[in-house]
C-alpha positions in Angstrom: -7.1 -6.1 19.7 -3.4 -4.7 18.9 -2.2 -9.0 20.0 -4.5 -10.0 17.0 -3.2 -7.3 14.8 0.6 -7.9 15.4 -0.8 -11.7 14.9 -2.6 -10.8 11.6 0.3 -8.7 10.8 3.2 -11.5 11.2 1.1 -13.9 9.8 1.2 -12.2 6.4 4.6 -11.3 6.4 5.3 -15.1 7.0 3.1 -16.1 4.4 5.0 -13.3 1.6 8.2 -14.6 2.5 7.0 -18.4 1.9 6.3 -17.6 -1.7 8.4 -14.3 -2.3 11.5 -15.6 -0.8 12.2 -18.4 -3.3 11.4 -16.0 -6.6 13.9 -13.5 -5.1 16.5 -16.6 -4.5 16.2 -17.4 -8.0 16.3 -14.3 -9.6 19.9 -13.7 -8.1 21.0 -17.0 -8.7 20.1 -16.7 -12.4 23.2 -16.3 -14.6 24.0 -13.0 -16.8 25.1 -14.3 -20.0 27.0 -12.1 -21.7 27.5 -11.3 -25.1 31.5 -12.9 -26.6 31.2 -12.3 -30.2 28.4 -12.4 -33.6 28.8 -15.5 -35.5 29.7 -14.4 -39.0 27.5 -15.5 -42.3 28.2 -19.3 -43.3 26.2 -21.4 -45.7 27.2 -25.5 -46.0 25.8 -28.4 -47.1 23.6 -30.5 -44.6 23.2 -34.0 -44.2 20.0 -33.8 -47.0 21.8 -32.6 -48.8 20.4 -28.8 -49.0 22.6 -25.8 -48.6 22.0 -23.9 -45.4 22.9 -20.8 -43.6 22.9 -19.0 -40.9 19.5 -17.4 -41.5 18.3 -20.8 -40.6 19.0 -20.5 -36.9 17.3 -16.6 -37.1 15.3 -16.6 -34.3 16.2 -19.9 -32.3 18.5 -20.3 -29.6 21.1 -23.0 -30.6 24.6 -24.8 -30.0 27.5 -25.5 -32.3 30.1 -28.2 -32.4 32.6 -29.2 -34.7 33.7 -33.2 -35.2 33.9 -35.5 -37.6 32.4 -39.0 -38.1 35.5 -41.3 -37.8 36.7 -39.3 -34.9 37.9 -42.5 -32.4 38.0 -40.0 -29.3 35.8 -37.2 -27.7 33.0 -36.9 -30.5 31.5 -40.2 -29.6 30.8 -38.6 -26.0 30.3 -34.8 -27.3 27.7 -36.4 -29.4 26.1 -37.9 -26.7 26.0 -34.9 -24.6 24.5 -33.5 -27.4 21.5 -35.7 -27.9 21.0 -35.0 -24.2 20.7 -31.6 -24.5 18.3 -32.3 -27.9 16.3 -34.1 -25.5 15.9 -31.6 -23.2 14.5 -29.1 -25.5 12.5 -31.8 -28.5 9.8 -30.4 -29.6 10.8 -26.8 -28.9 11.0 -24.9 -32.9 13.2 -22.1 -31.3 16.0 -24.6 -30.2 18.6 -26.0 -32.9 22.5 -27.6 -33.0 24.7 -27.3 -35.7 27.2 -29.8 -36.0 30.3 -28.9 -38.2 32.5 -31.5 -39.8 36.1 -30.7 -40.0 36.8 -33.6 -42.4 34.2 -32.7 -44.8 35.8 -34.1 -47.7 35.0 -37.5 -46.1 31.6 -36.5 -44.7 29.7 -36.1 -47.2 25.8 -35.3 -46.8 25.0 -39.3 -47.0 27.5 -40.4 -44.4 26.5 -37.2 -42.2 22.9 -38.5 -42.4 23.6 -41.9 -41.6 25.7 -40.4 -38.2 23.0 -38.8 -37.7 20.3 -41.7 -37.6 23.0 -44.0 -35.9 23.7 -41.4 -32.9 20.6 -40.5 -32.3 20.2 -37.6 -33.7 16.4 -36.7 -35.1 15.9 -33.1 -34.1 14.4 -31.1 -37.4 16.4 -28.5 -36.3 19.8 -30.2 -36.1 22.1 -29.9 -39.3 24.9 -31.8 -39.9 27.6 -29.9 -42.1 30.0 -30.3 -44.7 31.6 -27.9 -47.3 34.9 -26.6 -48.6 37.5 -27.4 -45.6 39.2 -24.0 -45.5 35.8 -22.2 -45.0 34.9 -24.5 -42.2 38.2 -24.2 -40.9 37.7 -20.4 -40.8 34.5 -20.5 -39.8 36.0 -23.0 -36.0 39.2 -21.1 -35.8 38.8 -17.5 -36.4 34.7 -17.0 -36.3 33.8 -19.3 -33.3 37.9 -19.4 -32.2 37.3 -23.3 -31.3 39.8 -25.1 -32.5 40.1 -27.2 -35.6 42.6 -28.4 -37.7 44.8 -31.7 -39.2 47.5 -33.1 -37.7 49.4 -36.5 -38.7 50.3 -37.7 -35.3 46.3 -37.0 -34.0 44.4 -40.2 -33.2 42.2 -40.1 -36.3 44.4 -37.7 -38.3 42.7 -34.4 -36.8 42.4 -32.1 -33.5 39.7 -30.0 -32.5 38.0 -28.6 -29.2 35.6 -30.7 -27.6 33.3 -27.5 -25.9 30.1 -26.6 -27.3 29.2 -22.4 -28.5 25.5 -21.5 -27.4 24.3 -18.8 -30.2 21.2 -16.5 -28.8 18.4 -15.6 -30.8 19.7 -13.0 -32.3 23.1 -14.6 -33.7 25.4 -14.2 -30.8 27.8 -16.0 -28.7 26.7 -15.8 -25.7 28.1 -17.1 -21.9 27.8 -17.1 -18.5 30.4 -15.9 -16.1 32.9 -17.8 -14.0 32.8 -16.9 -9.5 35.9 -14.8 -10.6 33.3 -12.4 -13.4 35.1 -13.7 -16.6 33.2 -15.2 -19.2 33.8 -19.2 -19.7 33.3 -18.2 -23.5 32.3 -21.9 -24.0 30.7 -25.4 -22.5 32.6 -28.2 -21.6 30.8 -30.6 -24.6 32.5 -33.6 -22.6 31.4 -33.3 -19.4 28.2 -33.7 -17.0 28.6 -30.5 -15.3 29.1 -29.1 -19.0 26.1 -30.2 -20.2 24.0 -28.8 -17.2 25.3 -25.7 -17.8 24.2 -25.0 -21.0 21.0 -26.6 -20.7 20.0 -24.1 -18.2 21.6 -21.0 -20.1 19.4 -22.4 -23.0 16.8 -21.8 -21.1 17.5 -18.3 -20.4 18.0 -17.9 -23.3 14.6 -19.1 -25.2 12.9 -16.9 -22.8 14.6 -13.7 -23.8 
């Protein structure tokens, strides 16, 4: 009687581990995203045309870039890692992307919507920007600390970082950690590896 209870015994053991092993796998494998900083109140035009701010992102987990539509190197590719990640998450009403022009006085909200339409871009919840450059400026370099600016001597006449923020639910910038325990801060926007990242942060994220 003891062989068939050892039997019994392992047998259940075997069959906990099968299904209890993988959850515990995945729960330390599962990144701790950190908090970096609060992204400070903003309100710009978007490509409708209709003034937006922050509050609009209350509640959703979303991403932030800053481009600009005659940008002849990285925002062609950023803003086709960015579609991927809209994919990813369509459909989802607490997911949204803000895209921030840093030439604003040549984006206006009609060429921002016609970007928009030509890259693919039909998420409700993504909003193209434009406003008063200094503001936006502000907003890149000092609120976000990705960096935007002019320069002469820039293919395109301007320079600005090519990684992507990802903004909690609650308005913060939020991260992962790199294998050394220092926050990355931001996503590589240009990259495959990049992209994967944040889409799977995003997902922590929505289910905080």
């Amino acid at each position: 009687m003891k062989k068939y209870s050892y039997i019994g015994v392992a047998f259940i053991i075997l069959i906990f581990g099968i299904y209890a092993i993988p959850k515990i796998v995945a729960k330390f494998n599962t990144p701790t995203l950190i908090k970096i900083a609060e992204v400070p109140n903003f309100e710009f035009t978007n490509q409708d045309g209709k003034l937006i701010s922050n509050s609009f992102y209350e509640g959703k987990v979303w991403v932030v870039e800053f481009f600009f539509t005659t940008c002849p190197t990285i925002c062609p590719r950023m803003n086709e890692n960015m579609v991927k990640i809209q994919n990813e998450f369509y459909g989802n009403l607490d997911f949204g992307i803000a895209s921030f022009s840093i030439n604003p006085k040549h984006d206006t909200p009609e060429i921002l919507k016609a970007y928009a339409k030509d890259h693919g871009a039909t998420l409700k919840t993504w909003n193209f920007f434009t406003g008063d450059q200094e503001k936006i400026y502000e907003l890149a370099n000092t609120g976000f600390t990705l960096f935007a600016g002019e320069n002469s001597d820039a293919e395109g006449g301007f320079e600005h970082s090519g990684m992507f923020a990802l903004i909690d639910k609650e308005g913060n910038i939020r991260s992962r950690l790199d294998e050394f325990g220092n926050p990355i801060a931001f996503y590589e926007g240009l990259e495959p590896s990049g992209v994967q990242m944040i889409k799977e942060d995003i997902g922590i994220l929505l289910k905080e």
